[in-house]
C-alpha positions as CSV (number, residue, x, y, z in Angstrom):
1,X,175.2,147.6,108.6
2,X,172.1,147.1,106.3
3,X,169.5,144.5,107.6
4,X,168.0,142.4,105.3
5,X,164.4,141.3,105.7
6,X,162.9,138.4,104.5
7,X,159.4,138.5,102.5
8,X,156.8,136.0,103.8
9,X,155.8,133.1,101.3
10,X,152.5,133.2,99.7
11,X,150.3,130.4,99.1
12,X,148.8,130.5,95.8
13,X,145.2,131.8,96.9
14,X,147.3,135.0,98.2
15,X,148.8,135.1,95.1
16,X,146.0,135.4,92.8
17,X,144.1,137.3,95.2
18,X,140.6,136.0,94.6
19,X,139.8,135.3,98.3
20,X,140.3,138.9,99.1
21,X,138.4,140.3,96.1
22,X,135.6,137.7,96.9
23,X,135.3,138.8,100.2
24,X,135.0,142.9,99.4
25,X,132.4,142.0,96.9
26,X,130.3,140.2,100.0
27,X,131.1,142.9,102.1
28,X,129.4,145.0,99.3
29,X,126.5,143.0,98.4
30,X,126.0,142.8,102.2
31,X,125.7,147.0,102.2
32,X,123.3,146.7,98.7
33,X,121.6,144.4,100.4
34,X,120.7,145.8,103.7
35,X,120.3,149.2,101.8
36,X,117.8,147.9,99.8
37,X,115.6,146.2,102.6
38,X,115.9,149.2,104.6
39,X,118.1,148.1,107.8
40,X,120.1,150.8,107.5
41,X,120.2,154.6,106.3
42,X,122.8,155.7,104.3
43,X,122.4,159.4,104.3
44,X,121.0,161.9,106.5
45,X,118.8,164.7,105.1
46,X,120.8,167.7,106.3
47,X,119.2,169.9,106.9
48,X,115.9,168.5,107.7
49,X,117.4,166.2,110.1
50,X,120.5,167.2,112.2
51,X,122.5,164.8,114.8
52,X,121.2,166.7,117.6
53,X,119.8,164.4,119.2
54,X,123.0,162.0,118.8
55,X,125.7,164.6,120.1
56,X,127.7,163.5,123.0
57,X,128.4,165.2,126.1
58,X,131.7,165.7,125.5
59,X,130.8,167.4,122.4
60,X,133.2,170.8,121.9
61,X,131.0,173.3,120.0
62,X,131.5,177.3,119.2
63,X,132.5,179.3,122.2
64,X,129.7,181.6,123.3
65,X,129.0,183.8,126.3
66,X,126.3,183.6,128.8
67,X,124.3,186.4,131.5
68,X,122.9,185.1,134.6
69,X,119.4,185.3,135.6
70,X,119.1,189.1,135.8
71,X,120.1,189.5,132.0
72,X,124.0,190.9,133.9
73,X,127.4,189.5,132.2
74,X,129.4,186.6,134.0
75,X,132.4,188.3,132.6
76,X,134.8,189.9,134.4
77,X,136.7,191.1,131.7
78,X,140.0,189.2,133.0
79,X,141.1,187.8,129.9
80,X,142.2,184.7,131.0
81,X,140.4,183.2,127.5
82,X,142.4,185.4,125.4
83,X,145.5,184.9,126.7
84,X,145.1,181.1,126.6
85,X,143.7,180.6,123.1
86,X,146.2,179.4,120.6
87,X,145.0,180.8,117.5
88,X,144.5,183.8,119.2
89,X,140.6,183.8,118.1
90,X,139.4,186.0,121.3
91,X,139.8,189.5,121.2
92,X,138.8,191.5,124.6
93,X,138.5,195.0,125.6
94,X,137.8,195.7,129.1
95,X,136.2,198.6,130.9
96,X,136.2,199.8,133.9
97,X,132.4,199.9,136.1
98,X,131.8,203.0,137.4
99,X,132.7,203.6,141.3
100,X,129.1,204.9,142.2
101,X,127.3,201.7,140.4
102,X,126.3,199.1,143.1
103,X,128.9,196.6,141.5
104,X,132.2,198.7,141.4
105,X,133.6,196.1,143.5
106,X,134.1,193.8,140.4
107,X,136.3,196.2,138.9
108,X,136.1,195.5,135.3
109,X,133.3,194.1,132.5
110,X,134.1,193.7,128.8
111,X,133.1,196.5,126.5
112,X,134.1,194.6,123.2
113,X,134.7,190.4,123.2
114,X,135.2,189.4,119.5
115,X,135.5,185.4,118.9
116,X,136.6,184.9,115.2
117,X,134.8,181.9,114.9
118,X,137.6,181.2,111.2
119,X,140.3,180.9,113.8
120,X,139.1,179.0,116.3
121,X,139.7,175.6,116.9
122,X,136.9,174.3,119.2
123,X,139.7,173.4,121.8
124,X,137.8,174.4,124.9
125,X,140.7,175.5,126.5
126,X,138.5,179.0,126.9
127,X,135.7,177.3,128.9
128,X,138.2,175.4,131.0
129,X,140.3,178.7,132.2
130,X,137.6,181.0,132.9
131,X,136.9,181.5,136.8
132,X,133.3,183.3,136.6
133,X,131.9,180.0,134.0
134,X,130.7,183.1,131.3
135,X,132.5,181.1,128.6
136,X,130.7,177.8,127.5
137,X,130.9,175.4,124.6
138,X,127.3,175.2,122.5
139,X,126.4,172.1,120.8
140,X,126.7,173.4,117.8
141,X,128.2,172.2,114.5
142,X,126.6,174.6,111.6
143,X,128.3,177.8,112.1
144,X,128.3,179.5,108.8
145,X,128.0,183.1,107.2
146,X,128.7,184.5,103.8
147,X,131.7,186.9,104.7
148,X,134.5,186.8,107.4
149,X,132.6,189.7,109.3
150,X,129.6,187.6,109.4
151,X,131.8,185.0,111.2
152,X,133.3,187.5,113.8
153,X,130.7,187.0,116.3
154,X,130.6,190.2,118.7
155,X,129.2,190.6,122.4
156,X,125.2,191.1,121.6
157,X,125.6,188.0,118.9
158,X,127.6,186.2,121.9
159,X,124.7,187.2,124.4
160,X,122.6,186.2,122.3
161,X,123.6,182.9,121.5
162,X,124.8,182.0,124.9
163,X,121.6,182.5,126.4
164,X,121.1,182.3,130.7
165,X,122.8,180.2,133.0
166,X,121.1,179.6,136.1
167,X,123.6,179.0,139.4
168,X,126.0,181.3,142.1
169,X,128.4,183.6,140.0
170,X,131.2,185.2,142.0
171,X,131.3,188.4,140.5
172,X,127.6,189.6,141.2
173,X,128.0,188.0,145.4
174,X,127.3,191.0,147.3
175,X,129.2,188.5,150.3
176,X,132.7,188.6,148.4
């Protein structure tokens, strides 16, 4: 059965449609205006000034690693990041530490961990997963490079970008 609707009746100012092309044209002066009298900015001079300043705390950045105070990986290796990322951006290849180093009791430390920053999404879901907090979120939105190898970011350009984070890791407790 095929319902029929009804159109609405226009009044004759809707019809013509000068009230509503009146009223974009103030809406435009209004921009020219305030432009010109400088109230507002319309553009930003990237890449003089960035939004850095203006980022939320919510804001989900490029993935990067992070050492703890003594320059030693947070990562275990457990590959709880790769397994959970949907594009499948993280790529890990664990080793095994030595059973006469001090820290054999962590078993395992990454001896490759590739993020193809092309595939990845920025979902976070990395960050959230991982137990030893070696996987954070930068605030950073310019991520660029010239080829796809330049945008495969390895473990010394991960180190490097990730910086130190301060605080108790699990991994390095000589009490667990």
């Amino acid at each position: 059965m095929a319902y029929i609707v009804k159109r609405p009746r226009l009044t004759f100012a809707e019809r013509i449609y000068l009230p509503t092309i009146l009223a974009g044209l103030m809406i435009t002066l209004r921009h020219i205006l305030s432009g010109l009298f400088g109230k507002t900015r319309v553009t930003m001079q990237y890449p003089e000034q960035k939004w850095d300043a203006q980022l939320p705390e919510w804001y989900r950045g490029a993935p990067t690693l992070v050492t703890d105070e003594w320059g030693r990986d947070r990562c275990v290796a457990c590959q709880l990041c790769e397994f959970i990322c949907p594009p499948r951006a993280i790529t890990i290849k664990p080793m095994e530490i030595p059973a006469e180093d001090k820290w054999s009791k962590v078993e395992k430390r990454p001896e490759a961990f590739d993020i193809d920053m092309i595939r990845c999404i920025y979902c976070g879901l990395c960050e959230e997963v991982c137990p030893e907090q070696a996987i954070y979120l930068r605030k950073d939105y310019s991520i660029t490079g010239l080829t796809r190898e330049e945008m495969v970011h390895d473990l010394p350009k991960l180190r490097e970008l990730g910086g130190v984070k301060t605080g108790l890791v699990n991994k390095w407790n000589e009490k667990k």
